[in-house]
TIMARVEX-381567 format. One record per residue (C-alpha): residue in three letters; z, y, x; residue number from 1. Coordinates in nm, 3 decimals, decimal comma. Example, Ala and Ser with C-alpha at 12.3 -4.5 7.8 and 13.67 -1.06 7.14 Angstrom:
<sites>
+-----+---------+---------+---------+-----+
|   r |       Z |       Y |       X |   k |
+-----+---------+---------+---------+-----+
| ALA |   0,780 |  -0,450 |   1,230 |   1 |
| SER |   0,714 |  -0,106 |   1,367 |   2 |
+-----+---------+---------+---------+-----+
</sites>
This chain:
<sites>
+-----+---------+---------+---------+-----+
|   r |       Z |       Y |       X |   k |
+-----+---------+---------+---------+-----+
| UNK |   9,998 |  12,321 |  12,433 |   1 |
| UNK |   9,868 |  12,008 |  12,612 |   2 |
| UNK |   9,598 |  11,833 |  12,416 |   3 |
| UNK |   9,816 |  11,524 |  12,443 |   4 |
| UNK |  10,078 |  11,717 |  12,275 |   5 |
| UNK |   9,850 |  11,855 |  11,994 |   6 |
| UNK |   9,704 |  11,545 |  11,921 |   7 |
| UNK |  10,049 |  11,384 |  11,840 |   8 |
| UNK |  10,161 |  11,677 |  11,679 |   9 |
| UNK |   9,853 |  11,668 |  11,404 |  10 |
| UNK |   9,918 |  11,261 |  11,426 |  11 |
| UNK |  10,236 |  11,309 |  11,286 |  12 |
| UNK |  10,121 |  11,589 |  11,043 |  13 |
| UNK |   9,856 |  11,433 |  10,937 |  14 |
| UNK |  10,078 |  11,091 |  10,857 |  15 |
| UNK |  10,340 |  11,248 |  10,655 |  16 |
| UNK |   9,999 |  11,413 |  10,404 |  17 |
| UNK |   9,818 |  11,055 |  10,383 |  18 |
| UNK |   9,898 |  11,061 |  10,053 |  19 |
| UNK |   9,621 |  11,370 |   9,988 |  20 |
| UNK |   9,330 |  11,175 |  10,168 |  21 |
| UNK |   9,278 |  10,962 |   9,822 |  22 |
| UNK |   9,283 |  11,234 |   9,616 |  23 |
| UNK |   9,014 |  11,443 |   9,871 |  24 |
| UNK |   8,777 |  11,124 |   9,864 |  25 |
| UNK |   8,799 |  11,077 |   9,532 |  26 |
| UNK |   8,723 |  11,441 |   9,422 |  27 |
| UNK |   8,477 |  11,416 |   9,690 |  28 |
| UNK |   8,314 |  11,087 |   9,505 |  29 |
| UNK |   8,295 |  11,287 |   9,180 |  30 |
| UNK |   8,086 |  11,555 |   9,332 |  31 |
| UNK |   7,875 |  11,283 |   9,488 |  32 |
| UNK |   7,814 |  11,109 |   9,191 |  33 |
| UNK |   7,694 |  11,468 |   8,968 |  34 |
| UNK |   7,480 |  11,581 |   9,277 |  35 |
| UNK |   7,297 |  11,238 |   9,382 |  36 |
| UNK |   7,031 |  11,034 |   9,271 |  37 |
| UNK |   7,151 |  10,938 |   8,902 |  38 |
| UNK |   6,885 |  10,610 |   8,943 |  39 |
| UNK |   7,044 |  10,465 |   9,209 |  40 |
| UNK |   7,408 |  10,485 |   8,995 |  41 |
| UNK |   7,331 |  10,288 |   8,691 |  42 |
| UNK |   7,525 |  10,016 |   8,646 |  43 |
| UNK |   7,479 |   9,685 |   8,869 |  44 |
| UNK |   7,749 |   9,374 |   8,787 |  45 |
| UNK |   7,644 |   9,238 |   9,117 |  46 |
| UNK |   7,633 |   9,480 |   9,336 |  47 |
| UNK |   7,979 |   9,664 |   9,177 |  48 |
| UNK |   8,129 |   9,308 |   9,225 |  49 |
| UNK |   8,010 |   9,311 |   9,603 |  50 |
| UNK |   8,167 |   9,691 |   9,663 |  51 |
| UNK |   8,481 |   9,547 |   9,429 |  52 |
| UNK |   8,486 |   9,251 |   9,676 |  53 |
| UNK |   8,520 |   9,500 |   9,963 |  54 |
| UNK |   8,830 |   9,676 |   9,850 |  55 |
| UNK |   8,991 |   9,312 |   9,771 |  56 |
| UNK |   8,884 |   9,257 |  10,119 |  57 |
| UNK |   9,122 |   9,556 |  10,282 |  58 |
| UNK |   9,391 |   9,447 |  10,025 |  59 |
| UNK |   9,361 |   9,073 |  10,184 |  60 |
| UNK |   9,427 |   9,231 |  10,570 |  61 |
| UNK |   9,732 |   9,450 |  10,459 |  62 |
| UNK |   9,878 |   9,155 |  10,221 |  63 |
| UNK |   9,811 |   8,917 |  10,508 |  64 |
| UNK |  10,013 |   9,212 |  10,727 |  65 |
| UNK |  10,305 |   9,323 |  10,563 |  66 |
| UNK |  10,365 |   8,949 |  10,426 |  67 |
| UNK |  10,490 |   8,863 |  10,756 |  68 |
| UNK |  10,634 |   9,170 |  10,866 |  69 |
| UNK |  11,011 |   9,247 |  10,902 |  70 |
| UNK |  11,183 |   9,571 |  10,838 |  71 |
| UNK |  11,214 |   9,835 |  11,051 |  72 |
| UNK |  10,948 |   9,726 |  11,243 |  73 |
| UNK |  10,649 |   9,917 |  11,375 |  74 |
| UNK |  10,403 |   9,961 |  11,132 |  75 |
| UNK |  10,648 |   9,996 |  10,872 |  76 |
| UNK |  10,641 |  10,372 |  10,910 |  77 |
| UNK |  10,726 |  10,598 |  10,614 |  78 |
| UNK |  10,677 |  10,966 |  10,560 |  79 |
| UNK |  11,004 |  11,079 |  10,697 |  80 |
| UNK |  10,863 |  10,969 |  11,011 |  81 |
| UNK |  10,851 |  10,695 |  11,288 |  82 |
| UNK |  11,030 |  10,391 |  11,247 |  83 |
| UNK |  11,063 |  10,069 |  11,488 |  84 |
| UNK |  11,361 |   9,842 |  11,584 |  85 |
| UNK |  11,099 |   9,612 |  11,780 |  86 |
| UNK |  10,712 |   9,607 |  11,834 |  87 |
| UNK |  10,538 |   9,370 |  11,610 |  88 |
| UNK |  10,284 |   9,163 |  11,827 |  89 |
| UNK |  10,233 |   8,834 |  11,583 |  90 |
| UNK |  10,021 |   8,742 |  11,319 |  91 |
| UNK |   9,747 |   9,019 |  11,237 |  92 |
| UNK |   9,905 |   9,235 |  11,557 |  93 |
| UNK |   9,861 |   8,964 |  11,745 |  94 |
| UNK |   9,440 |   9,072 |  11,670 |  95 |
| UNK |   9,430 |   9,382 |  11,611 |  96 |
| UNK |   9,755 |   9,705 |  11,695 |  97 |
| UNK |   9,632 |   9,872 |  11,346 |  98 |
| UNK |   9,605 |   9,592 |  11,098 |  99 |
| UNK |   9,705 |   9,824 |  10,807 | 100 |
| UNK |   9,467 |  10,079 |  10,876 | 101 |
| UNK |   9,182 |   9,868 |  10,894 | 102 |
| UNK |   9,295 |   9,710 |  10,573 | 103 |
| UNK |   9,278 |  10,061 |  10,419 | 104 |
| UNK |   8,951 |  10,141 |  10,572 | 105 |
| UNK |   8,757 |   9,894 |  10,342 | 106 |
| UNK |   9,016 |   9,938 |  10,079 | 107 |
| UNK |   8,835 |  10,275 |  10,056 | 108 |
| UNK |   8,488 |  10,160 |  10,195 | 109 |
| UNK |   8,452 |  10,005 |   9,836 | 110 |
| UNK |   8,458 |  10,279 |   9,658 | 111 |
| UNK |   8,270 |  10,486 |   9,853 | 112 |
| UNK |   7,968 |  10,230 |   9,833 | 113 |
| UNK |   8,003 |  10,266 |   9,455 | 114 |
| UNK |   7,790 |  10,604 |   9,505 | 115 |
| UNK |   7,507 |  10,415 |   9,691 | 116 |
| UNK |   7,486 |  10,728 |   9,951 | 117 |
| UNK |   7,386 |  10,595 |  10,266 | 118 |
| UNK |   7,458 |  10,948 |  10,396 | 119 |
| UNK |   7,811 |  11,023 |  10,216 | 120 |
| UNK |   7,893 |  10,661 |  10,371 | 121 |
| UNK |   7,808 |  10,783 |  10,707 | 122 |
| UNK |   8,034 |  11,088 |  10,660 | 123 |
| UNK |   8,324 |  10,876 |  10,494 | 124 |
| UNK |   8,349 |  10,642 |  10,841 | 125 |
| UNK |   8,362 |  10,955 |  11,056 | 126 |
| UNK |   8,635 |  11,162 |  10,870 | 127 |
| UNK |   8,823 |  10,838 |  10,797 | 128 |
| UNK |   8,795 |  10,769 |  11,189 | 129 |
| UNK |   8,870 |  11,162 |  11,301 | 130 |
| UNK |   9,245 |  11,145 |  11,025 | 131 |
| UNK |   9,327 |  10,809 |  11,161 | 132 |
| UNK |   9,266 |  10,837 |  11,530 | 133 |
| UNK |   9,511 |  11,131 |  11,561 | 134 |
| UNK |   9,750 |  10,951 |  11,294 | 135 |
| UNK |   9,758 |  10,588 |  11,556 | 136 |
| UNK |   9,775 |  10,822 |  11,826 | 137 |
| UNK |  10,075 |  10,991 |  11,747 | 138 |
| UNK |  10,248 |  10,633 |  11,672 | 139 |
| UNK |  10,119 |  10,496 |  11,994 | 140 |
| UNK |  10,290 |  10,747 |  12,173 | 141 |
| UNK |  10,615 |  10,709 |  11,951 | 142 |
| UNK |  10,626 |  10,364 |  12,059 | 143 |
| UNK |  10,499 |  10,388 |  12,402 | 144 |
| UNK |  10,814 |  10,591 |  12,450 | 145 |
| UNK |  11,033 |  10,348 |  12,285 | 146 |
| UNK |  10,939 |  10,005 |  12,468 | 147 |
| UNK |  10,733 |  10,129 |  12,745 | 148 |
| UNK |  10,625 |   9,836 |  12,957 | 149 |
| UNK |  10,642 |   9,618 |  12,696 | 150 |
| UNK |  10,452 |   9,813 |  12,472 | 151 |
| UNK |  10,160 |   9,878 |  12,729 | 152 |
| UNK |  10,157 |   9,494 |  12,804 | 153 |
| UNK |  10,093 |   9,392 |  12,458 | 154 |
| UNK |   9,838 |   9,682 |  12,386 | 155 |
| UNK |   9,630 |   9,558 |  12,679 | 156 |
| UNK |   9,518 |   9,254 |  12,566 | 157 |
| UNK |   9,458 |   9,377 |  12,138 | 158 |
| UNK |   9,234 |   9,617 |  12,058 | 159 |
| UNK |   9,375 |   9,916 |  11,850 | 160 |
| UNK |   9,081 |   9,861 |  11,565 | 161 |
| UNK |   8,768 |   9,617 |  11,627 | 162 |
| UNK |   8,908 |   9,250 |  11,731 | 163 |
| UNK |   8,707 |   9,167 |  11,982 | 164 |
| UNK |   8,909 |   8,900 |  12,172 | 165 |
| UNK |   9,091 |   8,684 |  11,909 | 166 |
| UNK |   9,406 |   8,507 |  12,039 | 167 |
| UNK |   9,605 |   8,452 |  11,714 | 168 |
| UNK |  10,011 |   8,462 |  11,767 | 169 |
| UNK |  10,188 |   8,297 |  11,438 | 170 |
| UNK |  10,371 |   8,464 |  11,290 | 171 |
| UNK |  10,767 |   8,471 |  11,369 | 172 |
| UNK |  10,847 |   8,494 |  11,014 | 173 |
| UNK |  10,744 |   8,292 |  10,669 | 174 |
| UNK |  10,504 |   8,492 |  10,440 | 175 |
| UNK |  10,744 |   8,694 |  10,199 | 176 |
| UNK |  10,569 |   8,712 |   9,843 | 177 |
| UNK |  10,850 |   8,926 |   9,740 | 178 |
| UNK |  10,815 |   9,153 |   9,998 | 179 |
| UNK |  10,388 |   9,191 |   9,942 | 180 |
| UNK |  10,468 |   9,283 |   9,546 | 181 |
| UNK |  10,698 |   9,539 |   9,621 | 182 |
| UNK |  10,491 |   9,704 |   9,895 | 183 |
| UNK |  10,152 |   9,660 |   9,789 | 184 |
| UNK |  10,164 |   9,677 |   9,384 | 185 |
| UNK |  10,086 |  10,088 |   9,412 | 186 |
| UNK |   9,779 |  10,024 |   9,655 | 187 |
| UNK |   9,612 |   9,712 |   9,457 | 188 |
| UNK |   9,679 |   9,890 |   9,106 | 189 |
| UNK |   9,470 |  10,232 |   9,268 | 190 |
| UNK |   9,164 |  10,009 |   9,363 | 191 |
| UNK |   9,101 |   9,927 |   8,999 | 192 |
| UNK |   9,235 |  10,341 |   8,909 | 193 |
| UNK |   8,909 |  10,434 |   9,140 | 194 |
| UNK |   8,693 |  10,292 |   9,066 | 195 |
| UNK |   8,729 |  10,255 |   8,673 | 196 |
| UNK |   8,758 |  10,663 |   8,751 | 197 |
| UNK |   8,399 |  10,660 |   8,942 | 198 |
| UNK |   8,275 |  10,463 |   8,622 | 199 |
| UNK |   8,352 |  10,689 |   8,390 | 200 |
| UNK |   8,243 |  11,011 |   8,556 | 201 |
| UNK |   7,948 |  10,809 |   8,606 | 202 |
| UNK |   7,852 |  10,718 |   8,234 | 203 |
| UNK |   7,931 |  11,100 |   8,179 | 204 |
| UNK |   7,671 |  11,208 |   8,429 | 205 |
| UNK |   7,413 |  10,970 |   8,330 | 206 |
| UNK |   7,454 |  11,073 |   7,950 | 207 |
| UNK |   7,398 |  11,465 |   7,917 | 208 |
| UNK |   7,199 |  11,455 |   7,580 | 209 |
| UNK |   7,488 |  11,323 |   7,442 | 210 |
| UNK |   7,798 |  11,467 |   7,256 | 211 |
| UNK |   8,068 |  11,520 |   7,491 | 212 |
| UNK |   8,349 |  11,245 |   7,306 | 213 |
| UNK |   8,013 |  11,017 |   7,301 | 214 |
| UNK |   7,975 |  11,072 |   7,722 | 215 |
| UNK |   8,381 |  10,929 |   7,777 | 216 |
| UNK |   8,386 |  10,601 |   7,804 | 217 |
| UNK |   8,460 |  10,304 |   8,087 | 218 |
| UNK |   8,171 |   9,996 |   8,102 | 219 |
| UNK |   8,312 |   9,680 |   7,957 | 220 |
| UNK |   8,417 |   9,498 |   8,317 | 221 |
| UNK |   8,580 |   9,786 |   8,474 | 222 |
| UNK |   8,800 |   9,897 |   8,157 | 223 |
| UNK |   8,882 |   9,497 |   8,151 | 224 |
| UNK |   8,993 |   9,508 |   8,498 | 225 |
| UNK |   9,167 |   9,861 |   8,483 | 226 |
| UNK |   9,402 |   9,723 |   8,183 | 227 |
| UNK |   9,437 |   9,393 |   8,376 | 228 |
| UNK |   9,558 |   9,588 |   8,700 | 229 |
| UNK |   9,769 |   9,868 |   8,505 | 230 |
| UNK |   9,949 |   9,538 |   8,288 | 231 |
| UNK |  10,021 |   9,394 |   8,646 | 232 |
| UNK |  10,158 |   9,737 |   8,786 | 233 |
| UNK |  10,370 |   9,795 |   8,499 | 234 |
| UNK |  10,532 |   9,446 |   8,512 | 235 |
| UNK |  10,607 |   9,432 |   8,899 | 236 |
| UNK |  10,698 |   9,811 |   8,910 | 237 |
| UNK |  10,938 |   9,733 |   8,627 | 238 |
| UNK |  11,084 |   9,421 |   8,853 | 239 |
| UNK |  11,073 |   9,633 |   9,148 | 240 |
| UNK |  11,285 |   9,941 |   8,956 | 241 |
| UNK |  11,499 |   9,761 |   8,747 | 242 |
| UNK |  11,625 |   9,446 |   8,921 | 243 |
| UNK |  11,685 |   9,350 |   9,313 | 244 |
| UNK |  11,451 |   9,013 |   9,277 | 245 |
| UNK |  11,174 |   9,175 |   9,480 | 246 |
| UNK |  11,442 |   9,306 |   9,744 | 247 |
| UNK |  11,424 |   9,035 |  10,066 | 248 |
| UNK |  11,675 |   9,044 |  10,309 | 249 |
| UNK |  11,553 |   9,205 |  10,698 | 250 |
| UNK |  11,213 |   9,306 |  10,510 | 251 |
+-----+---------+---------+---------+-----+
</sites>
């Protein structure tokens, strides 16, 4: 097999198991946190805040994304596959071909600086670089095929991840709220899931003299924040499920 053929083949393989890659770097996180330096994991407001802010950060790019995108449309991809009436090329396409991937890279990027491991930070970018590459690869070609020319015109002048020439395009369509609550409820609800889970593994590792019920237990600000985001996930899921307000029309 060609390695242009292999490398869209694990693209696409890789896209329709994205779902695993949280549960892999979160496991891996544990691990982290029980093997590393247990002084350099002790609670910091600021500093959690800062890696907090980082995640919000990600959520920002992919709100700021799928706000203004239509359905059907590429980057709107779903596990059964490739998807894409039309190439989006405005708003955040219009600086970077990847928007939503970037958003997810410090999404996760937050987390991961939660373990203070300059090393395990390191690793994170390369892995998270190694799944994704293959993953935009196989949708490049996907759409390559579709739209040709007009694909390769567009992908000439914006870079696939790192915006180096800005030249901002607004947006063809007005910023759906509706449509950013039903798509992104799941992803801003796991930030909070994360790290409040990091937290607590943490306070059990740093408390090993103590009984085990004693060691379980979430630091004020994250269990706060955890039943702040759960309370909002319950209320827009329940929209979402149970009524057609968050349904938009041609989103």
């Amino acid at each position: 097999m060609a390695l242009v053929h292999e490398f869209e083949n694990s693209g696409n393989w890789l896209f329709k198991r994205r779902s695993w890659l949280p549960v892999v770097m979160v496991v891996a996180g544990i691990v982290m946190l029980y093997l590393g330096n247990r002084q350099a994991i002790f609670f910091d407001l600021r500093d959690e805040m800062i890696f907090l802010g980082v995640s919000i950060f990600g959520q920002i790019i992919r709100i700021l994304t799928v706000g203004f995108t239509a359905k059907n449309t590429s980057g709107r991809n779903q596990a059964a596959g490739q998807i894409a009436d039309e190439i989006n090329t405005t708003g955040m396409y219009s600086i970077i071909r990847h928007p939503l991937y970037v958003g997810n890279f410090f999404m996760w990027l937050g987390p991961v600086l939660f373990l203070r491991s300059m090393w395990f930070t390191v690793v994170f970018a390369l892995v998270y670089w190694l799944y994704y590459e293959r993953i935009m690869f196989a949708e490049e070609q996907f759409l390559r095929r579709k739209f040709a020319e007009a694909y390769d015109k567009w992908s000439e002048n914006v870079r696939a991840f790192f915006p180096f020439h800005v030249k901002f395009v607004r947006p063809n369509l007005p910023f759906s709220v509706r449509n950013v609550l039903k798509n992104e409820h799941n992803a801003f609800a796991n930030i909070f899931v994360i790290f409040a889970l990091l937290d607590l593994f943490r306070n059990y590792f740093l408390s090993p003299r103590k009984f085990f019920t004693e060691r379980i237990f979430f630091t004020k600000i994250w269990m706060w924040l955890l039943i702040g985001a759960v309370g909002l996930w319950i209320i827009i899921h329940s929209i979402h499920k149970y009524t057609k307000w968050l349904e938009v029309k041609d989103r």
